[in-house]
TORDO-193902 format. One record per residue: residue in three letters; x, y, z of N, C-alpha, C in turn. Coordinates in steps of 0.1 Angstrom, whole numbers, padded with zeros to 4 digits, always signed. Example, Ala and Ser with C-alpha at 12.3 -4.5 7.8 and 13.67 -1.06 7.14 Angstrom:
% residues 2
ala+0132-0057+0078+0123-0045+0078+0132-0033+0078ser+0128-0022+0071+0137-0011+0071+0129+0000+0079
//
This chain:
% residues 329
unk+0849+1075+0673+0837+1074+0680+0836+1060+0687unk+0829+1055+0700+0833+1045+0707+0816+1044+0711unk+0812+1030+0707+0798+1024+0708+0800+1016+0722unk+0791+1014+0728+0789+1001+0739+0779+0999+0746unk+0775+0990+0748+0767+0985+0748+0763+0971+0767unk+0754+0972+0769+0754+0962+0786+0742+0956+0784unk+0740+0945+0792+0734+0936+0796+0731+0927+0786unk+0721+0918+0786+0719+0908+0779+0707+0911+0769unk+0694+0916+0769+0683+0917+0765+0687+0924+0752unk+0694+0930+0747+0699+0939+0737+0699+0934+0727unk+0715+0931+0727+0720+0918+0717+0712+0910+0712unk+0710+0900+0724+0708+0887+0724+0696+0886+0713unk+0687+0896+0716+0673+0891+0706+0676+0892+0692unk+0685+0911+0688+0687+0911+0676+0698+0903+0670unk+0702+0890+0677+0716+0888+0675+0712+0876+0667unk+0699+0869+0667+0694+0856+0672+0701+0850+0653unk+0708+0838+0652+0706+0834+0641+0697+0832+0629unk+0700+0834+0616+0689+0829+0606+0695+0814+0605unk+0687+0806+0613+0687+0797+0610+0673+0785+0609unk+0671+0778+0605+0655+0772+0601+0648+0773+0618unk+0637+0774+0619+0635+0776+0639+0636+0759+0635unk+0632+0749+0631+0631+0733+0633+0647+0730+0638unk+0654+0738+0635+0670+0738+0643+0673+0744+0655unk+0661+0750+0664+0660+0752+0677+0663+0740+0689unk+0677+0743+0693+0684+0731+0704+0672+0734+0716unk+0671+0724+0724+0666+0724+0734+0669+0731+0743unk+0666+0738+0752+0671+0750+0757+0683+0741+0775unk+0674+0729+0772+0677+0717+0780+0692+0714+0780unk+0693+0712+0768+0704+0705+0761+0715+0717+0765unk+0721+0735+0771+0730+0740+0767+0725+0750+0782unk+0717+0742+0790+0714+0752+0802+0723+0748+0814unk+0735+0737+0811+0745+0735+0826+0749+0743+0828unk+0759+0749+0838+0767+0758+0847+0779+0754+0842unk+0789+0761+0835+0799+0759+0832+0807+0756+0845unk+0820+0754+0845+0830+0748+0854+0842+0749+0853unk+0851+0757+0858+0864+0756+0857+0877+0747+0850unk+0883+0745+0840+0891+0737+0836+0898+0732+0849unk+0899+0717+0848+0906+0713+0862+0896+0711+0875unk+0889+0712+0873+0879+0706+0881+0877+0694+0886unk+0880+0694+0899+0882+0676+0901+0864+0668+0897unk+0872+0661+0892+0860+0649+0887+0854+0652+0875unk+0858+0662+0868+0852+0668+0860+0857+0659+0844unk+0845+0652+0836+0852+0644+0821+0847+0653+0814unk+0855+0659+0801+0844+0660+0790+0839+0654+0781unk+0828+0653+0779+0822+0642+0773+0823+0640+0759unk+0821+0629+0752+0828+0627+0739+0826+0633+0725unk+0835+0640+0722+0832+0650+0710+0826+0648+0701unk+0813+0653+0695+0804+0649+0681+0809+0661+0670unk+0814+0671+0675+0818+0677+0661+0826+0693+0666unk+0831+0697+0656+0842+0711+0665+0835+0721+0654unk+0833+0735+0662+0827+0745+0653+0841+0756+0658unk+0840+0769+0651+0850+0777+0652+0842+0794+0649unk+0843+0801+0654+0834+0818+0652+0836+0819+0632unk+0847+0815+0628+0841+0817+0615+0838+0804+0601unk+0837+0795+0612+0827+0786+0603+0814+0785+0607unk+0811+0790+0621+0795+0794+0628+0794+0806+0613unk+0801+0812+0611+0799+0831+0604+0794+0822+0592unk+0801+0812+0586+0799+0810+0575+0790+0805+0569unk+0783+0797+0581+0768+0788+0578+0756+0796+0578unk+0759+0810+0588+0751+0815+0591+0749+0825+0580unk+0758+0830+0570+0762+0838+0562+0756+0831+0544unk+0760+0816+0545+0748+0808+0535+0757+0793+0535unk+0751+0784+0542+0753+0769+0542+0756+0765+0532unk+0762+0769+0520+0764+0762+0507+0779+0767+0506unk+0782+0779+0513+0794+0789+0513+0803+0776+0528unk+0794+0771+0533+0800+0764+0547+0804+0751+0536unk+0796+0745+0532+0799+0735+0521+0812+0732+0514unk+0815+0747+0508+0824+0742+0497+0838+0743+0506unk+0836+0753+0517+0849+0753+0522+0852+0743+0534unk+0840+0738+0539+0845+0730+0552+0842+0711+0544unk+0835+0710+0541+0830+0699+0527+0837+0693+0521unk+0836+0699+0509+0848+0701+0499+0861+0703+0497unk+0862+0715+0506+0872+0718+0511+0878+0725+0498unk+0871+0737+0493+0878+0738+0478+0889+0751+0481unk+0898+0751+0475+0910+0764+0480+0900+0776+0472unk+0905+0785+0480+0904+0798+0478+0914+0806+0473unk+0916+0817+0467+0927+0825+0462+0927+0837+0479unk+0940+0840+0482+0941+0850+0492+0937+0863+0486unk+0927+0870+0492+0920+0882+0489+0932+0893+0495unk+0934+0904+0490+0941+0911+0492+0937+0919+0508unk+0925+0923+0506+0923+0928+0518+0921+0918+0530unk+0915+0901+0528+0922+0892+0540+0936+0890+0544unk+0946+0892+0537+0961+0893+0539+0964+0905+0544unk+0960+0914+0541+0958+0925+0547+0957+0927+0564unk+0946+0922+0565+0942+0921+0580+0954+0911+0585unk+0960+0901+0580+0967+0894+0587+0980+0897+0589unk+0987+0903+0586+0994+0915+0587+0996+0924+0595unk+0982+0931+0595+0980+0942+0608+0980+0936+0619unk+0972+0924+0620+0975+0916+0629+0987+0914+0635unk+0993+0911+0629+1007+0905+0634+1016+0915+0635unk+1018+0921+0630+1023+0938+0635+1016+0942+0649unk+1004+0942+0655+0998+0943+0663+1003+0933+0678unk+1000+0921+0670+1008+0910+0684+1020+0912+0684unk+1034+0919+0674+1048+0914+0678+1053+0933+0684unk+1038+0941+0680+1044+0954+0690+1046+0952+0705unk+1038+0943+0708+1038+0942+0722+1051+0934+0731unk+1057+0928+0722+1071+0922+0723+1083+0930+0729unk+1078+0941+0723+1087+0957+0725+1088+0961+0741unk+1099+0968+0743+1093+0968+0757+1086+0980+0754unk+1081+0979+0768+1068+0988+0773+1068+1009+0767unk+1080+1014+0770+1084+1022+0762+1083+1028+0749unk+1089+1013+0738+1090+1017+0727+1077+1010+0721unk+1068+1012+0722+1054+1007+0715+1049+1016+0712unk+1055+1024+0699+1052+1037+0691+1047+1037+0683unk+1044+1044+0672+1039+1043+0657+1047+1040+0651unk+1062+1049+0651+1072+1046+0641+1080+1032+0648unk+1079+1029+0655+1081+1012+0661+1074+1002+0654unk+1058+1009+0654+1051+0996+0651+1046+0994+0629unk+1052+1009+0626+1053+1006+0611+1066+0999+0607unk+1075+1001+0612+1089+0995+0609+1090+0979+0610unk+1078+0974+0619+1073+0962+0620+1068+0957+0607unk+1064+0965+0600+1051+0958+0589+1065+0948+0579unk+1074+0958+0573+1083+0949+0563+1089+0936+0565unk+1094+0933+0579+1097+0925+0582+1088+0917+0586unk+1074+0916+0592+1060+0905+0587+1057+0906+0579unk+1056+0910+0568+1053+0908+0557+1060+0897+0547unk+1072+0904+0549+1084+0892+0545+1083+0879+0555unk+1076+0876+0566+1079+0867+0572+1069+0856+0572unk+1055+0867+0562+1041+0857+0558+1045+0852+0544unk+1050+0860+0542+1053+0857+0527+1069+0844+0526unk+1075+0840+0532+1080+0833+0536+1073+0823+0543unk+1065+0820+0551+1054+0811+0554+1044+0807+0542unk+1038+0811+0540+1029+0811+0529+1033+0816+0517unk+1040+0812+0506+1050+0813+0495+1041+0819+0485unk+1033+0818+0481+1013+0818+0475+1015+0834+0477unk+1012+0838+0487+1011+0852+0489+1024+0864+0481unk+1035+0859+0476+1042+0865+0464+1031+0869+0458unk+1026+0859+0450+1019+0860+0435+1005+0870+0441unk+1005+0878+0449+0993+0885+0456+0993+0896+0445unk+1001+0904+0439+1003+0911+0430+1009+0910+0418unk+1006+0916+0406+1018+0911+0393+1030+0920+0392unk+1037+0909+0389+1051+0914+0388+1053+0925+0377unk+1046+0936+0380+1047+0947+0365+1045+0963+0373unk+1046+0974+0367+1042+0985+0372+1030+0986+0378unk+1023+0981+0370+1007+0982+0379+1002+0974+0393unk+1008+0962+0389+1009+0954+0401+1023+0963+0415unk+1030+0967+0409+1041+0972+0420+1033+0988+0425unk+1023+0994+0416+1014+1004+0425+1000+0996+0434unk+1000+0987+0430+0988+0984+0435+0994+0978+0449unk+1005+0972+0448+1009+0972+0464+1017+0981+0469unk+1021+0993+0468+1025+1000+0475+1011+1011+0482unk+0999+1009+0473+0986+1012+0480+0983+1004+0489unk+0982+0992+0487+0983+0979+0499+0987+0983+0509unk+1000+0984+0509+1006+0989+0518+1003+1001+0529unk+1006+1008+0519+0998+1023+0525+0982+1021+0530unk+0979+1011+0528+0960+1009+0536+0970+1005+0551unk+0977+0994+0549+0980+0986+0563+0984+0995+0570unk+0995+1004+0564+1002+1016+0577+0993+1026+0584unk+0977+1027+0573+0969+1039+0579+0963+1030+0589unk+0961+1017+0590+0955+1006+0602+0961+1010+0616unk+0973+1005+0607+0986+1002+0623+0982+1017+0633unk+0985+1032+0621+0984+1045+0629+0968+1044+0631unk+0962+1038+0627+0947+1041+0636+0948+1034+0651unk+0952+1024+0648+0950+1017+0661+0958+1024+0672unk+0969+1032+0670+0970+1043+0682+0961+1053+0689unk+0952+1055+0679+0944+1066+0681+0934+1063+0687unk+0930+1047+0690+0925+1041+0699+0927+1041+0716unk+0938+1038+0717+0945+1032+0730+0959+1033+0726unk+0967+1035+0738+0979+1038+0738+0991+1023+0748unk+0993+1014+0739+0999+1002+0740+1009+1004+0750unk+1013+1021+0757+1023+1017+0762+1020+1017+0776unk+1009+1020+0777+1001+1016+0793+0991+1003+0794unk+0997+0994+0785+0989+0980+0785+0997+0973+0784unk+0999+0960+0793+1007+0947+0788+0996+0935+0795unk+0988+0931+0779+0982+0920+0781+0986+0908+0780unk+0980+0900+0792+0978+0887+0795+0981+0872+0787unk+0975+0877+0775+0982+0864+0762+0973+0870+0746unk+0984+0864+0740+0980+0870+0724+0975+0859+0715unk+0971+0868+0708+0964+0851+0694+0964+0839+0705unk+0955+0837+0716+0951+0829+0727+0943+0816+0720unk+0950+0804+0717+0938+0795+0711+0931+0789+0726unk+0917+0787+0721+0907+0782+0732+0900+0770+0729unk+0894+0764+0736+0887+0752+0733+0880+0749+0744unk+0868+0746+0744+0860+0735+0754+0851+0723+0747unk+0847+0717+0751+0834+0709+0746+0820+0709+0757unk+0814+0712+0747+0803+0711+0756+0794+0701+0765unk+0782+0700+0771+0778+0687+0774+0775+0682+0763unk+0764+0688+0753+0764+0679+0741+0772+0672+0733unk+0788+0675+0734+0801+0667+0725+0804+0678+0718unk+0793+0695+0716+0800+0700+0703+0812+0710+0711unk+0823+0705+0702+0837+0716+0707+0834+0730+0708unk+0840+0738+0707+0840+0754+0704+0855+0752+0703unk+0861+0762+0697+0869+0764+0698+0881+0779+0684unk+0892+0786+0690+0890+0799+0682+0902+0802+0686unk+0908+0815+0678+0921+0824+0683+0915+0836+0687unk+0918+0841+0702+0914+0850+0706+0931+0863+0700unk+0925+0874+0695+0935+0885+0692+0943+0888+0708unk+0933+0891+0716+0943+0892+0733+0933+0893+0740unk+0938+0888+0754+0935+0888+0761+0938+0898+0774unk+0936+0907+0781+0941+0918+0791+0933+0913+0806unk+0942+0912+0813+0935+0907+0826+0939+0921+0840unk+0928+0926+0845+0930+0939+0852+0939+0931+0867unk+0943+0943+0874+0950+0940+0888+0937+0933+0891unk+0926+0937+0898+0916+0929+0903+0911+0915+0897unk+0914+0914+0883+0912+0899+0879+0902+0901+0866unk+0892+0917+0866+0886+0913+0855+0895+0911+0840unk+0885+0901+0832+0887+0898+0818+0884+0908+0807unk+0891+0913+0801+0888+0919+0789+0889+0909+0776unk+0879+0907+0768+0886+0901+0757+0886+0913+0745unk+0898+0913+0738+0900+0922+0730+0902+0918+0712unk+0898+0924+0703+0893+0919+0686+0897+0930+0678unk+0907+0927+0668+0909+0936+0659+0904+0931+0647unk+0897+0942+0643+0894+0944+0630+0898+0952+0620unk+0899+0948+0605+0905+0960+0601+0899+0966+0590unk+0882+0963+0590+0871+0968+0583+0870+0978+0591unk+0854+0981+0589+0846+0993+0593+0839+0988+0599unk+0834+0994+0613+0823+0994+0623+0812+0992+0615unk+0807+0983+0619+0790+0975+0614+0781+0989+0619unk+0766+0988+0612+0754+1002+0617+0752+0993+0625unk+0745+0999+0633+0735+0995+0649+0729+0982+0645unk+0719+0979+0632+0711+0970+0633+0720+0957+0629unk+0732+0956+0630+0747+0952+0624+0753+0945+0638unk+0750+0948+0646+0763+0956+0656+0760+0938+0664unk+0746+0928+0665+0744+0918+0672+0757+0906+0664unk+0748+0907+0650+0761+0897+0642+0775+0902+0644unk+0783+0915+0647+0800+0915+0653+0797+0912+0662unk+0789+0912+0673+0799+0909+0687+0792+0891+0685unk+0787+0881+0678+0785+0870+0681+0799+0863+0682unk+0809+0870+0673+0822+0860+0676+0823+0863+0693unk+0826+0879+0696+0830+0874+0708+0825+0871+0717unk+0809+0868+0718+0798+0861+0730+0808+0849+0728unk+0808+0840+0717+0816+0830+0711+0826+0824+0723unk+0835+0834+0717+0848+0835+0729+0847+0836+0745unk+0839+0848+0745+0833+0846+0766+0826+0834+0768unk+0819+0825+0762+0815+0814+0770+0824+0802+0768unk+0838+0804+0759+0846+0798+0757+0855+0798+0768unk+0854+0810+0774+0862+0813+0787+0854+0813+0797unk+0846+0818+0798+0838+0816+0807+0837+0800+0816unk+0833+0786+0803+0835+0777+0805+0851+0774+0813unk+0863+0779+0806+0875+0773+0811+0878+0780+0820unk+0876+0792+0831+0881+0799+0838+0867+0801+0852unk+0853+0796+0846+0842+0801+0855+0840+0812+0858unk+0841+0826+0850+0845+0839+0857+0837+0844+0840unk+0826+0850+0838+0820+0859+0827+0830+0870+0827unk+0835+0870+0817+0845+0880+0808+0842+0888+0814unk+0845+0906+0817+0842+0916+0824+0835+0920+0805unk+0843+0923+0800+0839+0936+0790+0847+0927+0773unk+0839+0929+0764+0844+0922+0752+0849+0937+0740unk+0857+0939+0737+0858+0949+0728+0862+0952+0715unk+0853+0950+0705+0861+0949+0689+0863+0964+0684unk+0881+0966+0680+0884+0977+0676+0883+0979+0658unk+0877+0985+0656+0876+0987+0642+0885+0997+0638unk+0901+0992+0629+0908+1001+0625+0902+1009+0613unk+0896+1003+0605+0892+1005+0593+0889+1023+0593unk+0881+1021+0606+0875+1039+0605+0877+1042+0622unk+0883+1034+0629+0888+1039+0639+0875+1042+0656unk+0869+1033+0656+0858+1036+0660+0859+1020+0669unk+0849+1020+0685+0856+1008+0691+0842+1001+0696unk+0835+0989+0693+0823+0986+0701+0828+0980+0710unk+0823+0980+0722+0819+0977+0736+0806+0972+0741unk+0812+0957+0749+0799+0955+0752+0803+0950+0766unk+0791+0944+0776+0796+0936+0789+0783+0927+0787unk+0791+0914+0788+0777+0902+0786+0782+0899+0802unk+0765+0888+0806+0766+0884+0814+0761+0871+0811unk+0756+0856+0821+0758+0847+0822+0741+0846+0810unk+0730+0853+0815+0720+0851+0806+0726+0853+0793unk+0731+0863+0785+0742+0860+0774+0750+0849+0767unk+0757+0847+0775+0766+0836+0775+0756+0820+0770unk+0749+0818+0780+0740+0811+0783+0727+0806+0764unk+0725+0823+0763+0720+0821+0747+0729+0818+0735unk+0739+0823+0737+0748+0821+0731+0754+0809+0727unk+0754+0800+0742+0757+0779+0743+0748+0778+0729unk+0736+0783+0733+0724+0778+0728+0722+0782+0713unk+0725+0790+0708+0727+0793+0695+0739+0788+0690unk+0750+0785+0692+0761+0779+0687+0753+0765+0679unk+0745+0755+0693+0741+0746+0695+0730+0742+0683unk+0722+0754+0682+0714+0753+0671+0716+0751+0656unk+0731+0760+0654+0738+0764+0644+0739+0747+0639unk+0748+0738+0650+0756+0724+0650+0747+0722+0647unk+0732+0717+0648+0719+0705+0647+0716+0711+0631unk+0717+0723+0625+0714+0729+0616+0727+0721+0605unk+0738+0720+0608+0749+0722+0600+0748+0704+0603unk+0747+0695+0614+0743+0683+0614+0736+0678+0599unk+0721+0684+0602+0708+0681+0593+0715+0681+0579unk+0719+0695+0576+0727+0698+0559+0735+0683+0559unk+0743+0683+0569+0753+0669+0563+0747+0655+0561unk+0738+0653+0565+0730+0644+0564+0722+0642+0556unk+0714+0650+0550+0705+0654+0536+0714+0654+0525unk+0726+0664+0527+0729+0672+0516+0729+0679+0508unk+0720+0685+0516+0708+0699+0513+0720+0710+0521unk+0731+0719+0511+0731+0730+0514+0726+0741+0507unk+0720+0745+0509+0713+0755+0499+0719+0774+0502unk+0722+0777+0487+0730+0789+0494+0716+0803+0496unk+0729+0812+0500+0715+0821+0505+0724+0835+0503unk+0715+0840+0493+0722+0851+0482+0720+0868+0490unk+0734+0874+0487+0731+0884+0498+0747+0895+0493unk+0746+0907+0495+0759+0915+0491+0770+0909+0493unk+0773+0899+0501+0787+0892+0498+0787+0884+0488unk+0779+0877+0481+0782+0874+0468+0792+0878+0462unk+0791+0890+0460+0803+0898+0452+0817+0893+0454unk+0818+0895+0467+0833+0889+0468+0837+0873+0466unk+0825+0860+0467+0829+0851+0468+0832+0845+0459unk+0841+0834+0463+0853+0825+0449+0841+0815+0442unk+0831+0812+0447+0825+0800+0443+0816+0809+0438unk+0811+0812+0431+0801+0820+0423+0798+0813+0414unk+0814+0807+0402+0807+0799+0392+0805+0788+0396unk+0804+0781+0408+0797+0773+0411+0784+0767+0419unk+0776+0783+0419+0767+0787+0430+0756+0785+0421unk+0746+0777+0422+0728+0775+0413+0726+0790+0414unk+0729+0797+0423+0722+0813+0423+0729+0822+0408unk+0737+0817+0404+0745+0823+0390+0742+0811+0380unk+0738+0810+0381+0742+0793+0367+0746+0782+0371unk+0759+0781+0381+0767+0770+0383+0760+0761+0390unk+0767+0750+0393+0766+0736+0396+0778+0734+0404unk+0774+0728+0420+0784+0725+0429+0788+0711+0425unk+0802+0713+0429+0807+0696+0425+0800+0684+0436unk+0798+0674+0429+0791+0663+0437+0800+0660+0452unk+0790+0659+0459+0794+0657+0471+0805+0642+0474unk+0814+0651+0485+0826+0637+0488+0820+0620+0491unk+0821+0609+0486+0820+0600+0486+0820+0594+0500unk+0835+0597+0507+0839+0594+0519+0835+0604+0529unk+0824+0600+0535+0817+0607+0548+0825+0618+0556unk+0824+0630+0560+0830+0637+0570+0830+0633+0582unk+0840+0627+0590+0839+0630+0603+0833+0644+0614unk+0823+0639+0620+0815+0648+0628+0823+0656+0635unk+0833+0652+0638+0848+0657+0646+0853+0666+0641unk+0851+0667+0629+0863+0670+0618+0855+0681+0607unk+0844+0686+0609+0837+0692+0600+0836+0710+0606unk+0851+0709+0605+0852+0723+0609+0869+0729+0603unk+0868+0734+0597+0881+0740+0591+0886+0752+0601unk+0897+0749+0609+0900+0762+0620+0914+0771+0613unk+0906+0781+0616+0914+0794+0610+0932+0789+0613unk+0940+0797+0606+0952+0804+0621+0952+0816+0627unk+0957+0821+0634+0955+0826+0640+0958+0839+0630unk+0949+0848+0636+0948+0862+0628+0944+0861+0615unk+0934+0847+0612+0929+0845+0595+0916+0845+0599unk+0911+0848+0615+0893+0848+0618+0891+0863+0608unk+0876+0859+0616+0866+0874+0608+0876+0884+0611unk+0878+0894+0596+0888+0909+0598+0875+0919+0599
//
């Protein structure tokens, strides 16, 4: 099934952040005309702080959850199904390496063993993802078997051997006029004969319901005014593929879009500002709980967060950026 969605008025309202309204940027402050990278005369002005689509996810998701990981900075254990995704991922970017021909199914599962071995070689940690016993050696060969049913979904989507996009796991960056960065890995990028932009997002969850559907596409508004800014040209069409269940949203923003979007990033920053300043994160309890590492340290369970770092965060620096293929799955 394939959702999609046009213009600005849609999204944008239901998309709007929970964030305090006294964190409302000035609409002043994120209303310039972007401009082409390379633009003569063009400075960008001096950075106050860098945000990323899933540390915006994560404030907006509960500021106490933004705390311990961008903050504190406390490790997390690798979740089976985020390694997961990154995997598919990467099976995803090195099919296209193939030539144009052989970008098949049985091409692109033959792919998985050798990334896998190649994350797991990178990241040494990801061994111990399973126990070394019978039970642990079924529980990843289920693992497994989830990623292969991804890979074969994602044919059933679109057929890779009539596509050769433009650039993969694409890092981006601008700064705004206010100082705050943006910046992200884009999954790909596809640029048509005529010039339009596709930006393209794999996921390897399930399609969000309708009243869902504003919070997924905020990463990729994210990304089009990220491009937008470095190229002058609003994205043609943004598209996040959901292998999980195989189903593809579609949307087409335009510059009013883009535009709210500055402006909600913006809001997010003055909100995530304030918290560091106070050091008032207060968490904000909600079905993800379940999955999260910091629980026994969450006042919503009992726990008690460890006292805040001594040594100030740089404004610069209060953003933990993914690698590539570790954004929202």
């Amino acid at each position: 099934m394939t959702t999609t969605g046009t213009g600005s008025g849609t999204a944008s309202a239901a998309g709007a952040a929970s964030v305090p309204e006294a964190a409302e940027a000035p609409a002043s402050e994120a209303s310039g005309t972007p401009t082409a990278a390379g633009t003569a005369g063009a400075v960008d002005p001096e950075v106050t702080g860098s945000l990323s689509p899933s540390r915006a996810g994560d404030f907006m998701t509960c500021p106490l959850l933004y705390r311990f990981r961008v903050i504190d900075r406390i490790p997390e254990k690798p979740s089976p199904a985020a390694v997961r995704g990154t995997l598919v991922h990467a099976v995803l970017e090195r099919l296209y390496d193939l030539p144009t021909g052989g970008r098949t199914p049985a091409a692109a599962l033959q792919l998985l063993g050798p990334e896998w071995e190649r994350l797991c070689a990178e990241e040494p940690e990801l061994a111990g993802l399973f126990e070394a016993d019978a039970a642990g050696d079924a529980e990843r060969e289920g693992w497994l078997a989830e990623a292969r049913r991804m890979v074969e979904s994602y044919f059933s989507l679109e057929d890779p051997r009539r596509l050769e996009p433009a650039e993969r796991e694409l890092f981006v960056e601008t700064v705004l006029e206010s100082g705050l960065r943006l910046r992200g890995y884009i999954d790909r990028v596809d640029v048509a004969p005529t010039g339009e932009v596709r930006i393209v997002d794999y996921k390897t969850g399930t399609a969000p319901r309708a009243d869902f559907e504003a919070r997924a596409l905020f990463q990729m508004k994210f990304y089009a005014l990220v491009m937008w800014r470095l190229r002058g040209e609003v994205p043609r069409l943004l598209q996040l593929m959901y292998l999980g269940n195989g189903e593809v949203l579609r949307y087409s923003p335009d510059e009013a879009d883009l535009r709210a979007t500055q402006r909600k990033v913006e809001a997010l920053w003055l909100a995530i500002r304030r918290a560091t300043e106070s050091g008032e994160w207060r968490p904000r309890p909600s079905r993800l709980c379940d999955w999260c590492d910091h629980k026994q340290r969450c006042p919503e369970f009992g726990g008690t967060p460890p006292p805040l770092p001594t040594v100030p965060v740089k404004r610069d620096r209060i953003v933990s950026e993914p690698a590539p293929g570790h954004d929202d799955l």
